[in-house]
C-alpha positions in Angstrom: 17.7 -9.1 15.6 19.9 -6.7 13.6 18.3 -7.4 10.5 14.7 -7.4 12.3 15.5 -4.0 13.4 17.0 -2.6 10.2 14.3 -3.8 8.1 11.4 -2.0 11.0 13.5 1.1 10.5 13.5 0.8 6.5 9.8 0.2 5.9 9.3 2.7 9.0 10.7 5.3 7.1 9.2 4.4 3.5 5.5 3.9 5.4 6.2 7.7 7.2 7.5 9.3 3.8 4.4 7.8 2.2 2.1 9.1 4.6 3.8 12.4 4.4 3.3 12.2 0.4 0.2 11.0 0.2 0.9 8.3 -1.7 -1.1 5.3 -0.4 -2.7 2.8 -2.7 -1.6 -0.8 -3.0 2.0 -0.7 -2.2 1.6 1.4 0.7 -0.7 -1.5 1.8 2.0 -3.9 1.4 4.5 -1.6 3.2 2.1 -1.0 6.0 1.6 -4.5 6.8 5.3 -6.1 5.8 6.3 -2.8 8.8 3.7 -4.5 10.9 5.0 -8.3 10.2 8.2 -7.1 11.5 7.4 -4.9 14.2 5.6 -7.7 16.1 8.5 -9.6 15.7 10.6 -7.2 17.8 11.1 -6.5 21.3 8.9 -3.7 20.8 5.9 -5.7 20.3 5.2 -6.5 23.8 5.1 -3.1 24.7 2.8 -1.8 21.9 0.3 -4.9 22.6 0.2 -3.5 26.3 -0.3 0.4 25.5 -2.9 -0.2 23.0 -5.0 -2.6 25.4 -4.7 0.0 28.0 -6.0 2.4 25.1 -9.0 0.1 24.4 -10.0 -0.3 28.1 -9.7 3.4 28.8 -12.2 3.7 25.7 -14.7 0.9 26.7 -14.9 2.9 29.8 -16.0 6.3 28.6 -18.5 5.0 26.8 
């Protein structure tokens, strides 16, 4: 979990300082989704899944 957690935080931070650069071709693909791989494997995940279905059915019902 440690090393889970470590890693989110390192390709969280390389992923935001990209995005704060501009710098997003092909490795900040691979950052984006290796941050992704991680994050689901987290205790975070569960949450995030929940919030972004609320998000989608909150969507699907303005429309």
């Amino acid at each position: 979990m440690i090393v889970s957690l470590s890693t989110v935080l390192l390709l969280g931070a390389v992923l935001a300082f990209m995005l704060r650069n501009r710098v997003l071709g092909t490795g900040g693909a691979i950052v984006a989704a290796l941050f992704g791989f991680c994050l689901a494997s987290t205790g975070a995940a569960p949450t995030i899944n929940d919030a972004l279905h609320s998000l989608a059915d909150s969507l699907s019902r303005i429309g």
